[in-house]
PQR file of N, CA, C, O and H, with PARSE charges and radii, in Angstrom:
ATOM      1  N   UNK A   1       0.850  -1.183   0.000 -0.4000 1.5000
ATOM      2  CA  UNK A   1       0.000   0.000   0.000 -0.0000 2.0000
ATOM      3  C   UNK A   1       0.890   1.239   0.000  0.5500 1.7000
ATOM      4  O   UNK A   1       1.955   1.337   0.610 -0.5500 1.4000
ATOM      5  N   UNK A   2       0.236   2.303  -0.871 -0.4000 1.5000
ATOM      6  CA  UNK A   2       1.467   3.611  -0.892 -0.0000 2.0000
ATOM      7  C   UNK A   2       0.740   4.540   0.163  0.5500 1.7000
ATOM      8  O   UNK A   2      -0.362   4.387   0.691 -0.5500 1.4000
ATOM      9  H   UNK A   2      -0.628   2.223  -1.367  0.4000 1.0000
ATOM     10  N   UNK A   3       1.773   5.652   0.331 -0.4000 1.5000
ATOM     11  CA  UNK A   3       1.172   6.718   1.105 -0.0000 2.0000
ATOM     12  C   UNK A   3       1.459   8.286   0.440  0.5500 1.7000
ATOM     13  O   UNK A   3       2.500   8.500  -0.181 -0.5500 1.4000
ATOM     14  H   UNK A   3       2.667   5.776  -0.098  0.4000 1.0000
ATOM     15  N   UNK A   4       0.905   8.853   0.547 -0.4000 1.5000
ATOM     16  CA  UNK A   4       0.940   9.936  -0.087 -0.0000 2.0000
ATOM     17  C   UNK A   4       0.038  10.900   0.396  0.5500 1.7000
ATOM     18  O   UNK A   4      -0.951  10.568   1.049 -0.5500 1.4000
ATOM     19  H   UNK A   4       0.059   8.678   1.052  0.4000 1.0000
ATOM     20  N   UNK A   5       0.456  12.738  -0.029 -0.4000 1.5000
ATOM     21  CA  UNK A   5      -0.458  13.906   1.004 -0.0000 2.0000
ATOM     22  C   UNK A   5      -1.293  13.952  -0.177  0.5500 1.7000
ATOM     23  O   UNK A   5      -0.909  13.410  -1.213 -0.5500 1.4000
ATOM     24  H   UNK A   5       1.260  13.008  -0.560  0.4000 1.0000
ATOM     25  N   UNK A   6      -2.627  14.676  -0.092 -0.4000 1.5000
ATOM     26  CA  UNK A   6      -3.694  15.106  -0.792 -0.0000 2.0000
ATOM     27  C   UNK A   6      -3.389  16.672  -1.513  0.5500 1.7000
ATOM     28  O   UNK A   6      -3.750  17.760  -1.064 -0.5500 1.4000
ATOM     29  H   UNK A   6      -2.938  15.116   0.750  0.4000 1.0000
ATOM     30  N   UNK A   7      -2.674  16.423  -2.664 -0.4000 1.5000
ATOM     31  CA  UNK A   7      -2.776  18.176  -3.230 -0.0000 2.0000
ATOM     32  C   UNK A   7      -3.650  18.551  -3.345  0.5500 1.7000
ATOM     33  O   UNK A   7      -3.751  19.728  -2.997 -0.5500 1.4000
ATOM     34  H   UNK A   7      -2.381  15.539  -3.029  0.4000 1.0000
ATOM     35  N   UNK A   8      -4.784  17.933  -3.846 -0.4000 1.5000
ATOM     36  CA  UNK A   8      -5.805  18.956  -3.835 -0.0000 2.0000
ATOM     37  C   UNK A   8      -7.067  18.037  -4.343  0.5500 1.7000
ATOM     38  O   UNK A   8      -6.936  17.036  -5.047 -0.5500 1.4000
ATOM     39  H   UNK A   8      -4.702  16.977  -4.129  0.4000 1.0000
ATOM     40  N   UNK A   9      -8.410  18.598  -3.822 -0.4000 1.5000
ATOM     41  CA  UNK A   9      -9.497  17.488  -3.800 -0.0000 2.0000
ATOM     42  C   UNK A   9     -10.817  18.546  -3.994  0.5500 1.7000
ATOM     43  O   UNK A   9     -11.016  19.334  -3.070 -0.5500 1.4000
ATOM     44  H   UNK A   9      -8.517  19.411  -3.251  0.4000 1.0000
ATOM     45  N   UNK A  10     -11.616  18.577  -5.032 -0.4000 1.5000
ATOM     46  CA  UNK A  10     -12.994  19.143  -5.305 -0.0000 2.0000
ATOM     47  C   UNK A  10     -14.135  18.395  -4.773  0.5500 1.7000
ATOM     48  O   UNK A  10     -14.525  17.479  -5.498 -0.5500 1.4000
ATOM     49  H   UNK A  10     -11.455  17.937  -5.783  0.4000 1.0000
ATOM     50  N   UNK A  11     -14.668  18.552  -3.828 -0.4000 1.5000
ATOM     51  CA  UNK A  11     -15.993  17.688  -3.310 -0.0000 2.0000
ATOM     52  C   UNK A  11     -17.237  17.857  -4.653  0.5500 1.7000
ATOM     53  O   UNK A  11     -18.027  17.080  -5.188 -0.5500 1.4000
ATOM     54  H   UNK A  11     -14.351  19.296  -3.240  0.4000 1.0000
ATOM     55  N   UNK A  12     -16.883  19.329  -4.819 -0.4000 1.5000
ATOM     56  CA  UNK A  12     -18.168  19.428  -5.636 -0.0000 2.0000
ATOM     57  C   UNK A  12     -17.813  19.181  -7.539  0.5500 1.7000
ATOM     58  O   UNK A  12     -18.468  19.293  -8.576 -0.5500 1.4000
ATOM     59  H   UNK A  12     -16.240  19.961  -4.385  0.4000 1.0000
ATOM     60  N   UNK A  13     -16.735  18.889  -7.253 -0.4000 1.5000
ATOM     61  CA  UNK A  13     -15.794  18.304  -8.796 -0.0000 2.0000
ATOM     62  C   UNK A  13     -16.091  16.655  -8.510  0.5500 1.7000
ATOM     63  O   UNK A  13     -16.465  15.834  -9.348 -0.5500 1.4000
ATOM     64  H   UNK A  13     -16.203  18.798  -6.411  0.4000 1.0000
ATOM     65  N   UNK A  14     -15.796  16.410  -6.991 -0.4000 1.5000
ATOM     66  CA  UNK A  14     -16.064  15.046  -7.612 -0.0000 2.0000
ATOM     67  C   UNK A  14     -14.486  14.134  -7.627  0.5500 1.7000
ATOM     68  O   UNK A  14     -14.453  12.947  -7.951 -0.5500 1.4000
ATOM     69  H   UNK A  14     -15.492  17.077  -6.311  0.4000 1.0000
ATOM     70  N   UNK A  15     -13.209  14.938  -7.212 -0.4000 1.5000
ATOM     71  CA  UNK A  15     -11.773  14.225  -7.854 -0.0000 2.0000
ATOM     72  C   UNK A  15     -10.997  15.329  -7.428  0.5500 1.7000
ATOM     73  O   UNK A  15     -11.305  16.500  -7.204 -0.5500 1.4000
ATOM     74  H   UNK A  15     -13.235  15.902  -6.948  0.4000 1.0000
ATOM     75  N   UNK A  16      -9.771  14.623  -7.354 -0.4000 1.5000
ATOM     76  CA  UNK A  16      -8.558  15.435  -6.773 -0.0000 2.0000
ATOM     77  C   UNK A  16      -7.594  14.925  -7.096  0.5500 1.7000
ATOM     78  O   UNK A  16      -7.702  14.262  -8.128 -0.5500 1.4000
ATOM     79  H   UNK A  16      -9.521  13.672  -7.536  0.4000 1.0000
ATOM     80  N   UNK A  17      -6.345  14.951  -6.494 -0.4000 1.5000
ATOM     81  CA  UNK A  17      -5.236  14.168  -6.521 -0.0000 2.0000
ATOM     82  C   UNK A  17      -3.951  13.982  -5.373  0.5500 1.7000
ATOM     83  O   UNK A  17      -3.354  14.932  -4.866 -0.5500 1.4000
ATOM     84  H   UNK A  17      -6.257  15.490  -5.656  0.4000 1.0000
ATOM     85  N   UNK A  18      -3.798  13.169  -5.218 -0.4000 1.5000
ATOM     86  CA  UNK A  18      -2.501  12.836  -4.316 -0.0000 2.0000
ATOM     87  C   UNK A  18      -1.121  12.813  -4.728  0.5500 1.7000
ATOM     88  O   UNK A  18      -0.706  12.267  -5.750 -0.5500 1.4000
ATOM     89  H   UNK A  18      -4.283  12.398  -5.630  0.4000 1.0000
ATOM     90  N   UNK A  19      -0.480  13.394  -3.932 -0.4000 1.5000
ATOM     91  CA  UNK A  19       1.292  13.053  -4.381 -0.0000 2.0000
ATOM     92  C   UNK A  19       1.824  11.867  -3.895  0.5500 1.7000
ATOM     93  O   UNK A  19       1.425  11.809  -2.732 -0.5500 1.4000
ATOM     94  H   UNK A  19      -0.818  13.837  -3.102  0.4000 1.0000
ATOM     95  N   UNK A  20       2.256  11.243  -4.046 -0.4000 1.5000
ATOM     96  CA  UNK A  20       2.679  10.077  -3.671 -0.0000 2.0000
ATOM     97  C   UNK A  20       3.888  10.294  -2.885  0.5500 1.7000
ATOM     98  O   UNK A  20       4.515  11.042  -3.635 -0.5500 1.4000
ATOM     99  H   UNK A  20       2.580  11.290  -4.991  0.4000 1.0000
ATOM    100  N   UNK A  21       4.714  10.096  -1.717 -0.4000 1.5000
ATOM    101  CA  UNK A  21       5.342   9.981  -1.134 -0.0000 2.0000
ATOM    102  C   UNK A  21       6.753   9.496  -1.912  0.5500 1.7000
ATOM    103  O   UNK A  21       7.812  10.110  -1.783 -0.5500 1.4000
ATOM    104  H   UNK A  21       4.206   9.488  -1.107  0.4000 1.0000
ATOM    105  N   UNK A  22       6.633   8.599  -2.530 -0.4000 1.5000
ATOM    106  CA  UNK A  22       7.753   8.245  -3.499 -0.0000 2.0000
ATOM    107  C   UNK A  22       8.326   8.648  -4.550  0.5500 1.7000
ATOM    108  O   UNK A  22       9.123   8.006  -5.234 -0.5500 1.4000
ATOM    109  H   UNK A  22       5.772   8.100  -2.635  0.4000 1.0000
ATOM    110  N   UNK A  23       7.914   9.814  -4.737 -0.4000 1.5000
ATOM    111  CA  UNK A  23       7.692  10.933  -5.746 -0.0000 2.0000
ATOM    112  C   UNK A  23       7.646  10.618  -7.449  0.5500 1.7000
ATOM    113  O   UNK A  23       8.218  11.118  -8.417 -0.5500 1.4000
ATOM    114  H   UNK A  23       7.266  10.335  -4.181  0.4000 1.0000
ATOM    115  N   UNK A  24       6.655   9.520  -7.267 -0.4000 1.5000
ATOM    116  CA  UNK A  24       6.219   9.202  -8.762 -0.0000 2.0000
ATOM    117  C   UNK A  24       5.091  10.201  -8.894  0.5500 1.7000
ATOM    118  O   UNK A  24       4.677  10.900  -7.969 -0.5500 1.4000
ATOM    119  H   UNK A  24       6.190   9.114  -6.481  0.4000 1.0000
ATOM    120  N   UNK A  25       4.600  10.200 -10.232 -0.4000 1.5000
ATOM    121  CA  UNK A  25       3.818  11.115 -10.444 -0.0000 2.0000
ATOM    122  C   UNK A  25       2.348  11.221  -9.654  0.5500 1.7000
ATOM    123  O   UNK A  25       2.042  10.246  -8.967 -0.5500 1.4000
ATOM    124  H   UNK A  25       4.936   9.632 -10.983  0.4000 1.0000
ATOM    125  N   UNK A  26       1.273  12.527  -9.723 -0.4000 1.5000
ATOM    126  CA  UNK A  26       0.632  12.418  -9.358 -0.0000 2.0000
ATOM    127  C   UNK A  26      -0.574  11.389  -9.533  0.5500 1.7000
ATOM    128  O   UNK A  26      -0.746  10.714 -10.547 -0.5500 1.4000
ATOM    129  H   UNK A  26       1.520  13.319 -10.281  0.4000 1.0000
ATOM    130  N   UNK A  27      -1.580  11.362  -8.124 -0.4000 1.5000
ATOM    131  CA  UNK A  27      -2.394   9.676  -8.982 -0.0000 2.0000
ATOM    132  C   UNK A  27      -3.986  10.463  -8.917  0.5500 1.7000
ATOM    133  O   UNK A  27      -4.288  11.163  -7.950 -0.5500 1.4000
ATOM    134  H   UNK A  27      -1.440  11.911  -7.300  0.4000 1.0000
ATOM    135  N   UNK A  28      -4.653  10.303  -9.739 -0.4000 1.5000
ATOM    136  CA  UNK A  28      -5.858  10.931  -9.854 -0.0000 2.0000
ATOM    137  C   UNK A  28      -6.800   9.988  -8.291  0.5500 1.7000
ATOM    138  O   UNK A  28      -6.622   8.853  -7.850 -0.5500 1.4000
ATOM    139  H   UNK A  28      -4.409   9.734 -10.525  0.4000 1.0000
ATOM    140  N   UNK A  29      -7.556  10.851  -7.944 -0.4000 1.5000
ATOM    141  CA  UNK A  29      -8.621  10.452  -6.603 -0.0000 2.0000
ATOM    142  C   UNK A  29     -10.025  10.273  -7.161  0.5500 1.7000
ATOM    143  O   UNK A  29     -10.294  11.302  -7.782 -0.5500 1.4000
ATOM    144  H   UNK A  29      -7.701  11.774  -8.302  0.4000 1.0000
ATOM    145  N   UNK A  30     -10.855   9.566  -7.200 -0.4000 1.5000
ATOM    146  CA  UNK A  30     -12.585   9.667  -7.539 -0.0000 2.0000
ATOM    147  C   UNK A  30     -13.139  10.065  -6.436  0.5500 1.7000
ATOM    148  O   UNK A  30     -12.630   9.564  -5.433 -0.5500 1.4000
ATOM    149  H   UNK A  30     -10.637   8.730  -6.696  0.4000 1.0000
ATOM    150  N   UNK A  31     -13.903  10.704  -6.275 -0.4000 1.5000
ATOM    151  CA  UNK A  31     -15.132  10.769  -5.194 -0.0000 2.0000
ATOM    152  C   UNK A  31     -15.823   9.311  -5.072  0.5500 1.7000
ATOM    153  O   UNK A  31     -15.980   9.102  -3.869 -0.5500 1.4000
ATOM    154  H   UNK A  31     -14.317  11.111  -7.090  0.4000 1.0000
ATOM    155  N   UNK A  32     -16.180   8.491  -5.645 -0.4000 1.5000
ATOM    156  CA  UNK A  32     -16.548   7.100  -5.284 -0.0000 2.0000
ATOM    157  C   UNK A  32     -15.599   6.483  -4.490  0.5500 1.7000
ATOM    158  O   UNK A  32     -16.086   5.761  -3.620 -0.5500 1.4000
ATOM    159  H   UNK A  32     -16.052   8.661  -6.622  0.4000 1.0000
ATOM    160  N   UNK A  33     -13.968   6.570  -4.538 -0.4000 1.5000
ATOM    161  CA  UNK A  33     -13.782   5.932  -3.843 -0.0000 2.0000
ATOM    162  C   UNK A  33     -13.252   6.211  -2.371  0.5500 1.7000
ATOM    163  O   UNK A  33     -12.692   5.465  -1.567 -0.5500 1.4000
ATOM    164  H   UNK A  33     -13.573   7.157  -5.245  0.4000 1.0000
ATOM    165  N   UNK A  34     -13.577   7.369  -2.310 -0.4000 1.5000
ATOM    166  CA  UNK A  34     -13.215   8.565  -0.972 -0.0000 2.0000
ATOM    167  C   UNK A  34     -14.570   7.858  -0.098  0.5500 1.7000
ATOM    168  O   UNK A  34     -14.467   7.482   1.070 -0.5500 1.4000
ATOM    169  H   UNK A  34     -14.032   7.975  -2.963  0.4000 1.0000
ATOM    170  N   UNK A  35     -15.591   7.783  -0.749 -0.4000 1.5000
ATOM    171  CA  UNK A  35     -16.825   7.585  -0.160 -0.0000 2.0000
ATOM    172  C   UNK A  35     -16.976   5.834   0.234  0.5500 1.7000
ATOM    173  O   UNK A  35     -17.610   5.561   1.254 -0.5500 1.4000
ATOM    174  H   UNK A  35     -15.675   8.088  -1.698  0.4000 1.0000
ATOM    175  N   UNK A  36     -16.540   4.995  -0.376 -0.4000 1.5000
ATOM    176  CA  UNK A  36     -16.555   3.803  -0.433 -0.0000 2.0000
ATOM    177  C   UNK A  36     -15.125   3.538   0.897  0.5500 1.7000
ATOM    178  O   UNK A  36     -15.112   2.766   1.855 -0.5500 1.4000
ATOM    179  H   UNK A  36     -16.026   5.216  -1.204  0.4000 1.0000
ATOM    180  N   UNK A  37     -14.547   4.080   0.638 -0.4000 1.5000
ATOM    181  CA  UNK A  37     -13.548   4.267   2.297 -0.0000 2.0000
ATOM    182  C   UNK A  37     -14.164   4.884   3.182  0.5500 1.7000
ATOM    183  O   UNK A  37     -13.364   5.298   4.022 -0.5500 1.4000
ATOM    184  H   UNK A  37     -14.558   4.707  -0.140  0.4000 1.0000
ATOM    185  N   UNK A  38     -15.716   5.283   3.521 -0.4000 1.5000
ATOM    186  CA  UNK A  38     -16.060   5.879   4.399 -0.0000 2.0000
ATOM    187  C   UNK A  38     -15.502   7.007   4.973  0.5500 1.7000
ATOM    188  O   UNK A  38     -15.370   7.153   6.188 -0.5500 1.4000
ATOM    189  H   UNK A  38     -16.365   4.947   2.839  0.4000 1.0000
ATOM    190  N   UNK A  39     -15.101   7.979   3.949 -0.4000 1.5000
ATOM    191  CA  UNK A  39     -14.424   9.047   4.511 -0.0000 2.0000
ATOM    192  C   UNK A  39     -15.158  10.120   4.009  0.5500 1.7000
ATOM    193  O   UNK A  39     -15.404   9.980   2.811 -0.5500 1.4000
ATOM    194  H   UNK A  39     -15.209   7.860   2.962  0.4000 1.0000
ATOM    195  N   UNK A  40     -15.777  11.575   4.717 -0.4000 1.5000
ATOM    196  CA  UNK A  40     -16.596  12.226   4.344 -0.0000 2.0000
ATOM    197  C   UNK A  40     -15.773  13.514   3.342  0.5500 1.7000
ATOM    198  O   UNK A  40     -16.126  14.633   2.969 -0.5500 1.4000
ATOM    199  H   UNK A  40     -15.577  11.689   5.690  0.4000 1.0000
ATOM    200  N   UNK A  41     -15.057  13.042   3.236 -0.4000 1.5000
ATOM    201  CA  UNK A  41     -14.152  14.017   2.122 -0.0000 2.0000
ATOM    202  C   UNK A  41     -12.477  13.773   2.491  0.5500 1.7000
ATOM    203  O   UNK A  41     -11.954  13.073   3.357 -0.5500 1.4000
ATOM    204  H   UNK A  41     -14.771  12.133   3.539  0.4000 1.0000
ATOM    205  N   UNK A  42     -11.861  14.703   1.401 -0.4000 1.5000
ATOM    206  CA  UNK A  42     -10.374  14.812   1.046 -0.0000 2.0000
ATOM    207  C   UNK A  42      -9.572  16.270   1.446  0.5500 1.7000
ATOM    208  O   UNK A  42      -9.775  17.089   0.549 -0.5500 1.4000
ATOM    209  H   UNK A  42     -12.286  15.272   0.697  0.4000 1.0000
ATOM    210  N   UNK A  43      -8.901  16.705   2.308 -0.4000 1.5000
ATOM    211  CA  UNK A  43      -8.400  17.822   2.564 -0.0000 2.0000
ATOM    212  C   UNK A  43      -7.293  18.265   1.981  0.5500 1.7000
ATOM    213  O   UNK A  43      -7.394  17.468   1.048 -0.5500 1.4000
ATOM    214  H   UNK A  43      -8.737  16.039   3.036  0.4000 1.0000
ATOM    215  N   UNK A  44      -6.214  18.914   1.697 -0.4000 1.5000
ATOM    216  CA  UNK A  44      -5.315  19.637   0.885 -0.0000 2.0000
ATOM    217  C   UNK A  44      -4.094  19.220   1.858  0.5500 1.7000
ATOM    218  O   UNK A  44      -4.355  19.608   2.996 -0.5500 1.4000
ATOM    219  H   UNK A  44      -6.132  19.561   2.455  0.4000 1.0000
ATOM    220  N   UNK A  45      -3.193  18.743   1.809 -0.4000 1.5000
ATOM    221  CA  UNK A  45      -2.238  18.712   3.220 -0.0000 2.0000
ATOM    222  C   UNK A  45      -2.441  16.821   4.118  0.5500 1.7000
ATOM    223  O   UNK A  45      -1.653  16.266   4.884 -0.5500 1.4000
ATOM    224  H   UNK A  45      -2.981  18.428   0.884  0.4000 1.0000
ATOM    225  N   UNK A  46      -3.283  16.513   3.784 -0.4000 1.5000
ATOM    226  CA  UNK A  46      -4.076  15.425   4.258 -0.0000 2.0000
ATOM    227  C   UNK A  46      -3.176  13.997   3.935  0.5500 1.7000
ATOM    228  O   UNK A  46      -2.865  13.722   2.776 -0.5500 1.4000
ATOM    229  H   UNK A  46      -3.923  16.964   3.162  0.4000 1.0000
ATOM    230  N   UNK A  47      -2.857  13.262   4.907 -0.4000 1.5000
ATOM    231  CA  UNK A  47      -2.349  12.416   4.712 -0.0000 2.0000
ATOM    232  C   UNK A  47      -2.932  11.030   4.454  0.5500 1.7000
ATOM    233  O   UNK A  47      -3.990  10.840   5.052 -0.5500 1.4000
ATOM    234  H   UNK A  47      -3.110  13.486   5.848  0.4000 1.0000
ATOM    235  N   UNK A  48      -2.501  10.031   3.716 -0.4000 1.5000
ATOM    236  CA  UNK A  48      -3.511   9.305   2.994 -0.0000 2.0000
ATOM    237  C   UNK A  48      -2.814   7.846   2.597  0.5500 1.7000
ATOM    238  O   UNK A  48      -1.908   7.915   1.766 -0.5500 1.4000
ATOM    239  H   UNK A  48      -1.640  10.185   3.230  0.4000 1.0000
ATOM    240  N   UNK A  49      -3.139   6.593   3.094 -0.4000 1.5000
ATOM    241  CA  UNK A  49      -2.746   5.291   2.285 -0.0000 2.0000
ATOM    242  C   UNK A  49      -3.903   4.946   1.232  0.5500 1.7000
ATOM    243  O   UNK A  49      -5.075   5.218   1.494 -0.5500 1.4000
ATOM    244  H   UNK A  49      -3.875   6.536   3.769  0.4000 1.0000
ATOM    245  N   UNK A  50      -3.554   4.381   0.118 -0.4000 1.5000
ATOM    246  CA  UNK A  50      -4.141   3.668  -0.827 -0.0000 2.0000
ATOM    247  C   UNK A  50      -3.073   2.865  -1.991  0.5500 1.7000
ATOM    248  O   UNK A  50      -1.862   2.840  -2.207 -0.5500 1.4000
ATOM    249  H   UNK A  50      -2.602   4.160  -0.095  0.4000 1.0000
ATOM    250  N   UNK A  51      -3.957   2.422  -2.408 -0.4000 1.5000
ATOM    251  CA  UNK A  51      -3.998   0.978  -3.642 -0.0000 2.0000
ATOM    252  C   UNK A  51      -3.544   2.081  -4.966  0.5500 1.7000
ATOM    253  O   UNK A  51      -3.898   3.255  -4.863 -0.5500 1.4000
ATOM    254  H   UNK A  51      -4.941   2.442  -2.233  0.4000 1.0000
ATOM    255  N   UNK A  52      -2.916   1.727  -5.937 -0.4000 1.5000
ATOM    256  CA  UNK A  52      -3.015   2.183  -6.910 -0.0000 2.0000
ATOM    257  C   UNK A  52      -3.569   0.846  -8.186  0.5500 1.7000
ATOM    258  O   UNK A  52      -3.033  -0.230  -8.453 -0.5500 1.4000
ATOM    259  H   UNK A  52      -2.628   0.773  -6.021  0.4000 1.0000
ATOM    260  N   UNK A  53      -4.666   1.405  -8.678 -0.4000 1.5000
ATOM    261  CA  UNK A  53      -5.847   0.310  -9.536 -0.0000 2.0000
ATOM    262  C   UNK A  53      -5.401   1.047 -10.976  0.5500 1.7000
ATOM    263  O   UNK A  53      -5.338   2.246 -11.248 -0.5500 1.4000
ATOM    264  H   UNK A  53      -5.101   2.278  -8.461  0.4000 1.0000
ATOM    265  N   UNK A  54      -5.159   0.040 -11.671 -0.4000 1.5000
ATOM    266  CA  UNK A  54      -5.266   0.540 -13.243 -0.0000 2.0000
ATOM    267  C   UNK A  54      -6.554  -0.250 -14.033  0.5500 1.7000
ATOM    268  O   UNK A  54      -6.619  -1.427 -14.388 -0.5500 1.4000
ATOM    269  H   UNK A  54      -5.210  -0.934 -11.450  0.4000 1.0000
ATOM    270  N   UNK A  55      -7.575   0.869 -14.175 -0.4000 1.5000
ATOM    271  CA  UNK A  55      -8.724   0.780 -15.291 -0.0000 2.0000
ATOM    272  C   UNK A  55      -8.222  -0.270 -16.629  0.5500 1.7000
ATOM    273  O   UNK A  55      -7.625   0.407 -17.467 -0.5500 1.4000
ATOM    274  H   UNK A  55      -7.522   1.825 -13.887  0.4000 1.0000
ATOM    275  N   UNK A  56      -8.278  -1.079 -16.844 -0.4000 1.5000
ATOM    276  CA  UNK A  56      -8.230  -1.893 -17.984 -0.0000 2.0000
ATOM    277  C   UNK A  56      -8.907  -1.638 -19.044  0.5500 1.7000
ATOM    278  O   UNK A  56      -8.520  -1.905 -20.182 -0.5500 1.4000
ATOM    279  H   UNK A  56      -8.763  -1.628 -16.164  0.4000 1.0000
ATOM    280  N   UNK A  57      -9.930  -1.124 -18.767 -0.4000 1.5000
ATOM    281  CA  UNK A  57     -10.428  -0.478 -19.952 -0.0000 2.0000
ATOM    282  C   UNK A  57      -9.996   0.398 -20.601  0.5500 1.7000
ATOM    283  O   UNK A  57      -9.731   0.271 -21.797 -0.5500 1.4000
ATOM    284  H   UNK A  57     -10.244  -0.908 -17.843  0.4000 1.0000
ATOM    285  N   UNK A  58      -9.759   2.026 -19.581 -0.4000 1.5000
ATOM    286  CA  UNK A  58      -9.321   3.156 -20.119 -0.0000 2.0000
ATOM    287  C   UNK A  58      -7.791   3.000 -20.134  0.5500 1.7000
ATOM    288  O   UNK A  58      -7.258   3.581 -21.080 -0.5500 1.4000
ATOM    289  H   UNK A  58      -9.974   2.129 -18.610  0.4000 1.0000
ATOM    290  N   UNK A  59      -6.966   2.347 -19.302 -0.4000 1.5000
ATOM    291  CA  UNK A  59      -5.578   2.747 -18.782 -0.0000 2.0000
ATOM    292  C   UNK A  59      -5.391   3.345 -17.963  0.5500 1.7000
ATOM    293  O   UNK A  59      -4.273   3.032 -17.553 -0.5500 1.4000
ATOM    294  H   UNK A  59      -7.398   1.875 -18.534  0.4000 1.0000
ATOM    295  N   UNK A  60      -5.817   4.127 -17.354 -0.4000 1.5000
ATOM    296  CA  UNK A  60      -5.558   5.353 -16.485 -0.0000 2.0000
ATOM    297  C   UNK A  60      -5.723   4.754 -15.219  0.5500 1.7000
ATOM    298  O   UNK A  60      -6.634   4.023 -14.832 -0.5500 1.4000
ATOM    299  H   UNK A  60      -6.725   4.381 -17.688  0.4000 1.0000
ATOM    300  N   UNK A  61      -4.400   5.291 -14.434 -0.4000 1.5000
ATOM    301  CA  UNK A  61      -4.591   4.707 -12.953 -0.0000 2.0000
ATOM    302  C   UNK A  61      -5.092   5.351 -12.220  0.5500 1.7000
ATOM    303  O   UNK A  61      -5.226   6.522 -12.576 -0.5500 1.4000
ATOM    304  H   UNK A  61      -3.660   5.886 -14.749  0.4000 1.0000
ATOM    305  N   UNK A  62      -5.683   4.928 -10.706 -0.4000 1.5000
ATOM    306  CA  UNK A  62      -6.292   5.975  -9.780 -0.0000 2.0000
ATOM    307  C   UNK A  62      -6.849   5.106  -8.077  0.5500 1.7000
ATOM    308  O   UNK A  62      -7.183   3.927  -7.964 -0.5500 1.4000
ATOM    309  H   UNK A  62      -5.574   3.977 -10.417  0.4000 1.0000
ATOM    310  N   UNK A  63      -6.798   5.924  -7.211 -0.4000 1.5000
ATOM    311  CA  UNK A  63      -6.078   5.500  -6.119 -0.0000 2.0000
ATOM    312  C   UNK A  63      -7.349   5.076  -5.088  0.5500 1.7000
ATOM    313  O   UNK A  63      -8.285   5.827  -4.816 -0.5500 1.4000
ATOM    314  H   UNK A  63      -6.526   6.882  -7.304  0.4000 1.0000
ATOM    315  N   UNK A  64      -7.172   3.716  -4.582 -0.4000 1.5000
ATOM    316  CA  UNK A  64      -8.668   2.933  -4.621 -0.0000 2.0000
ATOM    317  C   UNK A  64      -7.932   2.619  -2.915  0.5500 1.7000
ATOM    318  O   UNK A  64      -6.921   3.012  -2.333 -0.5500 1.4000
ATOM    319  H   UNK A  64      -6.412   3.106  -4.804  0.4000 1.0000
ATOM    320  N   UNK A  65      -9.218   1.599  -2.536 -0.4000 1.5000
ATOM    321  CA  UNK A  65      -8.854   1.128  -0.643 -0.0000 2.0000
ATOM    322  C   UNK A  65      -8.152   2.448   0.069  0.5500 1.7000
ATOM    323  O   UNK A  65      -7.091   2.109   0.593 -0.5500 1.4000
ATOM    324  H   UNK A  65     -10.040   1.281  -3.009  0.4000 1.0000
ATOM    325  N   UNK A  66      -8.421   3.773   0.227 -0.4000 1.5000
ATOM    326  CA  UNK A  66      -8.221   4.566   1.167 -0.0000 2.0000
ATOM    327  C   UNK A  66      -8.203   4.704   2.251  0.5500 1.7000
ATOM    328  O   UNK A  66      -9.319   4.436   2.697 -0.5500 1.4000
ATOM    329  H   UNK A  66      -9.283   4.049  -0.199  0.4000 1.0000
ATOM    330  N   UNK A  67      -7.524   4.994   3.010 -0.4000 1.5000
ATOM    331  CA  UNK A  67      -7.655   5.146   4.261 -0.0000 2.0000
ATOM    332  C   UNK A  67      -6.457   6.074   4.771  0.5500 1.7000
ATOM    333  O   UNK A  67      -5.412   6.144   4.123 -0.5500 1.4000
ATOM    334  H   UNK A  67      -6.618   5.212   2.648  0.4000 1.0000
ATOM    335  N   UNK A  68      -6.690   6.926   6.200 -0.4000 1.5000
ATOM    336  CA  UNK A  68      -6.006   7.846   6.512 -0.0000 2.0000
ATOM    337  C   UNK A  68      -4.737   7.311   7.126  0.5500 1.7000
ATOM    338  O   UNK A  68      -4.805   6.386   7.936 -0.5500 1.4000
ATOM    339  H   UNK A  68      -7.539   6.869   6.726  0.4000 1.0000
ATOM    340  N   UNK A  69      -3.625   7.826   6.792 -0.4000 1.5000
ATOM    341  CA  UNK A  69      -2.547   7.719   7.342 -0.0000 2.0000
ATOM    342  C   UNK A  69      -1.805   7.975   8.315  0.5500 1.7000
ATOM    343  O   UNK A  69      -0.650   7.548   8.340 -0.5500 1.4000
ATOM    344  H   UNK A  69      -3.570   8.577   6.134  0.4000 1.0000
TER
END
């Protein structure tokens, strides 16, 4: 599991993104899965473990099993 802070997160967008601690690039956030971790939102500064999931369909990765760090 990686860890990484929250740059920045739109509740009313819906998506944000995290830096990753390891300083690979940034990983896109969904609002589904902020919510599916039972977490009532994403803060700016916010410290954060998750999964990194790659969409098979689209390609595009994005950062799933959340939870606070």
């Amino acid at each position: 599991m990686a860890t990484g802070t929250v740059k920045w997160f739109n509740g009313q967008k819906g998506f944000g993104f995290i830096q990753p601690n390891d300083g690979s690039s940034d990983v896109f956030v969904h609002i589904s899965a902020v919510e599916r971790a039972g977490l009532p939102g994403l803060t700016e500064g916010q410290r954060v473990n998750f999964e990194l999931r790659t969409d098979p369909k689209h390609g595009k990765s994005s950062a799933e099993n959340l939870s606070l760090a």
